[in-house]
N, C-alpha and C positions, 0 to 999 in steps of 0.2 A: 365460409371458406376455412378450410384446416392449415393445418400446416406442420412440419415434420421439422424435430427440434437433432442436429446433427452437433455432435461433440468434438472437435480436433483434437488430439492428445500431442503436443507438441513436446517429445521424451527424448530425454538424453539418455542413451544404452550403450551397451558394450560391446563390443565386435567380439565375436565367437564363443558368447555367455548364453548361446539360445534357453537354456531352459531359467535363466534369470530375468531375460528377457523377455520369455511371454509373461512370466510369475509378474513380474511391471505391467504388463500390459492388462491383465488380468486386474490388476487393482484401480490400475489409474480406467477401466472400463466399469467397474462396477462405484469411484465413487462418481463417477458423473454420472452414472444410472441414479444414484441417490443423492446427490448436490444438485447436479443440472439438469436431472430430468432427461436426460439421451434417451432417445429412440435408436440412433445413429451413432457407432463411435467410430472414428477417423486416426490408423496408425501408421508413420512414415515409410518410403519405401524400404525394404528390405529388410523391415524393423525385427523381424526373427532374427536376426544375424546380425543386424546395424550392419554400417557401410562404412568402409569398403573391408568386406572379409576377403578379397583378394584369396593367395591362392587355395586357405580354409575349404572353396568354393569346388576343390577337386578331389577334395575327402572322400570316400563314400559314407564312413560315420556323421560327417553332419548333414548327411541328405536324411539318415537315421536320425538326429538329436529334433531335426527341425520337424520330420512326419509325427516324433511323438508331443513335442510340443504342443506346436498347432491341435494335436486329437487333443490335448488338455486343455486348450483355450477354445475349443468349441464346446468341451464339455460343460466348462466353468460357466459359459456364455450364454448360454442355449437359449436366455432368455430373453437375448438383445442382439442387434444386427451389427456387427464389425467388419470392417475394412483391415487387412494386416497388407502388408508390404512381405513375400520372404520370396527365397531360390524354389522355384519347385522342378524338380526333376518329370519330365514325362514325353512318350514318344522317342526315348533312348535319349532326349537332351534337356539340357539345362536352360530354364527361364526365367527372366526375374519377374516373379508374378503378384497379383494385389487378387484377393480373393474378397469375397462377401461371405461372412462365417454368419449363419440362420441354421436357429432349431437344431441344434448339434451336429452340423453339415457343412459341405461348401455347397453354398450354392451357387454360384459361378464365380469365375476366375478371368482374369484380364493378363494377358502376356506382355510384356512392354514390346512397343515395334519400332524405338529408335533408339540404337544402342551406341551412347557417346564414346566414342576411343580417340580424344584429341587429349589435351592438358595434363590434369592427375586422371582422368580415368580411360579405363581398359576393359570395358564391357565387354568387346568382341572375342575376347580371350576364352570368355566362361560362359556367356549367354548366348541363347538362339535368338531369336527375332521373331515375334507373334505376327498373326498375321491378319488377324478379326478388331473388330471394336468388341465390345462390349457393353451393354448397358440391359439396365435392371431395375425393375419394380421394386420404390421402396418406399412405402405407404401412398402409392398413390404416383411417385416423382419417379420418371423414367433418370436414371442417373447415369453418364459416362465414366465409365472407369480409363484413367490414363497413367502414366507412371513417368514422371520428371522429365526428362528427354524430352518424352512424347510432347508436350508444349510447345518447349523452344523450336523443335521443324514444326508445330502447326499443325500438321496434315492429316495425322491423326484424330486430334479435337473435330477437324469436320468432318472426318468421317464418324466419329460418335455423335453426333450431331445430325448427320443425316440420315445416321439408324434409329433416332428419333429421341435419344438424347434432351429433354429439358434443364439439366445441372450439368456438370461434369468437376469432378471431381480429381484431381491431381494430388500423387502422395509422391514424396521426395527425399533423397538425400542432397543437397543442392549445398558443397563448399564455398563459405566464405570468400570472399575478397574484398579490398574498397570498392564498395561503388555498385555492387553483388546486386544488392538491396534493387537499385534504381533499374537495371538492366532486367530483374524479375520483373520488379512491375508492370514496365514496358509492357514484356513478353506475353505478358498473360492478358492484361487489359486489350493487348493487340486482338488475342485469338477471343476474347468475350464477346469483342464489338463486332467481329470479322463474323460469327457465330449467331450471333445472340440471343449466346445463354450465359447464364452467372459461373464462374468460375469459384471452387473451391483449393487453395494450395496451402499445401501442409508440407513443412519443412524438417528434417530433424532437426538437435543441438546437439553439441557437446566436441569435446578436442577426440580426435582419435590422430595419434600419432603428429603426422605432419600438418592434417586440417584440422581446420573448424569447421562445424555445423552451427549458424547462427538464426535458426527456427526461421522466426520474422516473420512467420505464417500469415496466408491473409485471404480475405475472400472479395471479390470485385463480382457487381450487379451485368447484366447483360450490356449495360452501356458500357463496362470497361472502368466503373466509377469502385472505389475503398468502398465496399461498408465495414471491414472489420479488421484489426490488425494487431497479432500478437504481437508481445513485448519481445526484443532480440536479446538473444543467449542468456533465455532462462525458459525452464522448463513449466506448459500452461497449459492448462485445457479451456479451450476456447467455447462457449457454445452461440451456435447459430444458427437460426429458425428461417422458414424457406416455407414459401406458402404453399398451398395444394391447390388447382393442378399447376399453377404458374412457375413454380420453383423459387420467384424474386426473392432475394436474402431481405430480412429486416433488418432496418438499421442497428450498428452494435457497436461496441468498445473499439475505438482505434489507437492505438499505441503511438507516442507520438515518434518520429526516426530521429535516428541516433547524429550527430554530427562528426565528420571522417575521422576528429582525433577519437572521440569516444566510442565508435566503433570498431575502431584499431584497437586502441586500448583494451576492450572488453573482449574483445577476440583473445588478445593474446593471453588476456589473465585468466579466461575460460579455457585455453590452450594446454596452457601450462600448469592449473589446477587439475583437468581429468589426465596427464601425465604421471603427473606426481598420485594422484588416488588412487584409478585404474591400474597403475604398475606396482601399487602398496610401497612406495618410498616412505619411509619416516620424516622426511621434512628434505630441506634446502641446504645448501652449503655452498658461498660463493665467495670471491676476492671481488674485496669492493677497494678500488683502488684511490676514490676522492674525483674520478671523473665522471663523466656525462652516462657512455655507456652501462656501467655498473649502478650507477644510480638511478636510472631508469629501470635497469633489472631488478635490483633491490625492491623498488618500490610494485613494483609486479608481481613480486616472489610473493608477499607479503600480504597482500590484496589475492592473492590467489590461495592462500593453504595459514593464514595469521602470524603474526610476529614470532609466537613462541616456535615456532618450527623452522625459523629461517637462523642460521648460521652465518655472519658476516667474516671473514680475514682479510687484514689490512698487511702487507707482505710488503715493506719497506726495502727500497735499496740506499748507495749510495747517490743515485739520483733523482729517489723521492722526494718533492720539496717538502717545505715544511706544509704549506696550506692544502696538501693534499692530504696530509695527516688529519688538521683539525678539521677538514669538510667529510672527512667517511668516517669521523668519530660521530660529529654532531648529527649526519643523515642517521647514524646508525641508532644514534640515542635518540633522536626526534622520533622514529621506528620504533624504537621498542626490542631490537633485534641484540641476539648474543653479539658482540663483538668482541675479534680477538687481533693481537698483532705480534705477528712471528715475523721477526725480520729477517731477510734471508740473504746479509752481506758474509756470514759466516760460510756459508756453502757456496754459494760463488765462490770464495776466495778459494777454498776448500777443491770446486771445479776446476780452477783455473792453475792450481798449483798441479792439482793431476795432471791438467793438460799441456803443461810449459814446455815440455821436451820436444810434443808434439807439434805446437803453436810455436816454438824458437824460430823468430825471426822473419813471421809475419805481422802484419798492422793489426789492430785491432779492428772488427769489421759487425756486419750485423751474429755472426758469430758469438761474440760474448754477450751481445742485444736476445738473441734466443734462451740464453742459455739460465739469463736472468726468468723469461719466459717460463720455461721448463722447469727448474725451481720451483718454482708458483703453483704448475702446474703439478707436479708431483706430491706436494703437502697438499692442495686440496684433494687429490686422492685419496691420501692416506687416510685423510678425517672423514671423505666420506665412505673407505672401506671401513672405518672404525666404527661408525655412526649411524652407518644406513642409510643415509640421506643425498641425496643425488646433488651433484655438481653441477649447477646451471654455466653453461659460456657464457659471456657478454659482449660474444662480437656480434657487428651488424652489417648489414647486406651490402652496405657500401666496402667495407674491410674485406669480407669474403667475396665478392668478384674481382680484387684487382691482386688478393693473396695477401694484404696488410694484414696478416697474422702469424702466428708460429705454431705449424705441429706439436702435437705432445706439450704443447705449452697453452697460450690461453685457449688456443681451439680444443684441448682436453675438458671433457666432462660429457655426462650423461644427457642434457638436454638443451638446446640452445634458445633462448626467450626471444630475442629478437633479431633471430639470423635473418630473416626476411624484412627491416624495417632499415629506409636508406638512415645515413647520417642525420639529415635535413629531419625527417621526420622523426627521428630520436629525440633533437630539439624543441619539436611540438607538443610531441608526446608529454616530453617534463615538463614544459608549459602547464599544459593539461591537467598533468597529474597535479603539478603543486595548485592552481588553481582549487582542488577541492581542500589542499590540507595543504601550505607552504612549507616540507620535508626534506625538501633537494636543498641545499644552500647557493645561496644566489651567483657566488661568484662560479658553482661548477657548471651552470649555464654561460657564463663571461670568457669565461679565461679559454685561451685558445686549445686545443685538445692535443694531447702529447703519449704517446706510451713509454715518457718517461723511463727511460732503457738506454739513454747517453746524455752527457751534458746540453741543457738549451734544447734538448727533443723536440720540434712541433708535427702535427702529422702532414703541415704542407710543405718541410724537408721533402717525402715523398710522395708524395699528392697531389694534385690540384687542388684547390680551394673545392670542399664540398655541394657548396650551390652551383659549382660548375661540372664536380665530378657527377652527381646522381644524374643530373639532365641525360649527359653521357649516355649511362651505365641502363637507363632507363629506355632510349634507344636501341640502344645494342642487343640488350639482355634482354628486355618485353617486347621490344618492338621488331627486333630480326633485325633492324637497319646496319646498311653496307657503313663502313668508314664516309662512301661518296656523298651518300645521303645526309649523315650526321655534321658533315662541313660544310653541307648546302644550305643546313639549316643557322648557318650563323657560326658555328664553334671554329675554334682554332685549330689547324688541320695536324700539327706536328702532334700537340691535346688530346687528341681524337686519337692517333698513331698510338699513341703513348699508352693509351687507356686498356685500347681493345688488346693490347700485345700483351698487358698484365691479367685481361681479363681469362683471354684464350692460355697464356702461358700457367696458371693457378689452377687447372681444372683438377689435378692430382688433389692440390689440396682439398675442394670443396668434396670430392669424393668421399675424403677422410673427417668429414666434419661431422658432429651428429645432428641428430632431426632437428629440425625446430620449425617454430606457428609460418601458417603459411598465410599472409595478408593480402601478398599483391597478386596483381594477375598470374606473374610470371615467377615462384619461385625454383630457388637452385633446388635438387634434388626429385621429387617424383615431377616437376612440369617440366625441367631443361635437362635433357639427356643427352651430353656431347659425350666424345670421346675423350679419352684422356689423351692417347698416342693420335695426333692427326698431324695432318699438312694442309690442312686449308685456311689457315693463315687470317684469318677474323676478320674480313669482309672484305676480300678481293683485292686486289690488287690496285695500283694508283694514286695520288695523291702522296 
């Protein structure tokens, strides 16, 4: 009995770099021709283009960049059988297609025929809908070609399956989230056993923009059983042997999975590293203020692009305490990171004497709380228009639904590291992190959390207590739930009132905030599209 040795290439690439892109694919295909032994190389969906090239995709130049591509990596190849993932134009429309490139050719092409437009994605905007299975002679192994989607409805796998299909084969761009991981496996294991035949899935990596691609690549036996599992968010070439005629995978290397903080974790620090590379920033520039949020960012920035590239500023008021001083000195020194401290009670003052004529004989309000804010925010501008280096925010997802932040003040900057991680899990997160290297100092895990911006500041002045707000917000914001539903389940009804009226009244804000890693199911920006101008009032009426 033989058997056919198949290569995954699980790559991290660039969205609308096609001809860098195949030039990688081309390499990482010839050295597992010569390391692994491939008969078979295996590359992610839409890997000409990486995902998601969005509107890129209505070019007619990159229908050109990707036709001359592709002829170079059949040329380069001719003398090994490849799977690519790219857009291919034909019959007047646009498809997202996986081809088999043999002997300097395509020799057949598979069209995806289920095209996701719910969450971040928008396939129906740009792609047709295939209409055929697919499969194909490849030493022997009848093999199904499917593309991401096509799994999760099912329908498709048995129809390659009944066109006589013994492998099938799945290439993917398939966005992170918690818990991503387990709903894959499910999925696929479902349609092996439903089937049975072995599944092959192949995931990309790497941050583009607002997601992550966390590979995790894996292959399950016709029972639905792991034989083999790439390592998450890093770039691998897997190989895996399939016997002839039977296809059964032999047993191989499984990776072992990640646990929720440390898949958080790596997500956002692979996030935020191909932001910072891919966009050629020179490095980091942040206000690390001695609390929780910044110190978490900190230690991300850091772990994503190295110490010497990260920029620390400590921007003192007169309501800075003193221990918030020595905890962003000593994180900053335990790091290894520049650290500087510009205090900024001179410009306030400076502010506020401009504005006296204007301000005669009103209270003092969150007004002068902003403006402190906005200070902050303007000197880390300036250093990073001086420097090149991008301004990370350090608000987090719990701050940005209810608006606990300030325009042009901390929500200024180029990238945001954990817009998408509640409060609660900020807390794990540092956990976590000091766990490998004790960096954060203890008490900025202890001490209650403040943005320090008025005398005795805490954040549950305005807040609810965070183990009670995320529940909330996690309701609301992932789950659609009404106000009616969220006080059924236990909470405080006035609480609940309170929450969604901050979450619904701050949508201008969030509009205005920049990208940042997307972890949960449900983040603000490309998955939650409200209006900003509405009247529907944040979950009915009642209560």
């Amino acid at each position: 009995m033989g058997s056919l040795r198949i290569v995954l290439a699980q790559l991290n690439l660039l969205v609308g770099d096609v001809a860098g892109n195949a030039q990688k694919m081309i390499a990482a295909a010839r050295r597992a021709r010569a390391e692994l032994e491939a008969e078979l190389v295996v590359f992610p969906e839409l890997a000409l283009t990486s995902y998601p090239p969005e509107d890129l995709l209505l070019r007619p130049d990159l229908t050109e960049r990707v036709e001359t591509s592709l002829g170079e990596m059949m040329q380069a190849l001719s003398d090994m059988d490849v799977i690519v993932g790219y857009p291919k134009r034909q019959y007047g429309k646009l498809f997202n297609a996986a081809s088999l490139l043999r002997g300097g050719r395509v020799a057949a092409t598979y069209y995806k025929r289920c095209l996701p437009n719910y969450s971040v994605f928008d396939e129906m905007r740009y792609f047709a809908e295939g209409r055929e299975p697919c499969v194909v002679d490849i030493k022997g192994v009848p093999v199904g070609l499917t593309v991401c989607e096509d799994v999760w409805e099912g329908w498709p796998v048995d129809e390659a399956a009944k066109a006589g299909a013994k492998l099938v084969i799945n290439i993917n761009a398939s966005p992170f989230h918690l818990n991503k991981g387990k709903q894959r496996f499910d999925v696929v294991a479902r349609a092996a056993r439903a089937n049975r035949v072995p599944i092959v899935y192949l995931n990309l990596i790497g941050g583009q923009d607002e997601l992550v691609f966390d590979g995790d690549s894996f292959v399950v036996d016709a029972q639905g059983a792991v034989t083999h599992r790439a390592r998450a968010f890093e770039e691998e070439l897997i190989a895996v042997e399939v016997s002839i005629p039977g296809a059964a995978p032999a047993p191989g290397a499984i990776a072992a999975e990640l646990s929720e903080e440390k898949s958080a974790y790596s997500a956002i620090v692979l996030g935020v590293r191909d932001y910072i590379e891919k966009n050629r920033f020179r490095g980091v520039v942040l206000g690390l203020s001695g609390g929780i949020d910044s110190a978490l960012t900190l230690c991300i920035a850091v772990d994503a692009i190295g110490a010497e590239r990260v920029h620390t500023v400590m921007m003192p008021s007169r309501y800075t305490a003193a221990m918030s001083h020595e905890d962003a000195r000593a994180q900053a020194q335990a790091l290894g990171v520049q650290y500087s401290v510009i205090p900024i009670e001179p410009m306030f003052e400076a502010f506020l004497e401009a504005l006296k004529d204007e301000f005669r004989g009103l209270k003092p309000d969150t007004t002068e709380e902003n403006l402190q804010a906005r200070i902050r925010g303007m000197l880390l501008m300036a250093i990073s228009n001086k420097t090149g280096r991008i301004v990370l925010t350090t608000g987090n997802k719990s701050e940005m639904a209810v608006g606990y932040a300030t325009l042009y003040g901390d929500m200024a900057g180029g990238f945001a590291a954990i817009k998408d991680v509640p409060k609660t899990l900020v807390y794990r997160l540092a956990e976590y992190r000091n766990r490998i290297a004790p960096v954060i100092p203890r008490r900025v895990l202890e001490r209650p959390p403040s943005a320090e911006l008025r005398p005795d500041q805490k954040d549950t002045d305005s807040l609810p207590p965070y183990p009670v707000l995320d529940p909330i917000l996690e309701r609301y914001v992932e789950g659609d739930e009404s106000i009616e539903r969220i006080v059924a389940a236990g909470f405080d009804p006035e609480t609940v009132r309170r929450v969604v009226a901050m979450v619904d009244r701050n949508e201008y804000k969030r509009r205005q905030a920049p990208p940042g890693v997307r972890i949960t199911p449900r983040a603000f920006g490309r998955d939650r599209r409200y209006p900003i101008t509405s009247g529907y009032g944040g979950g009915g009426k009642g209560l």
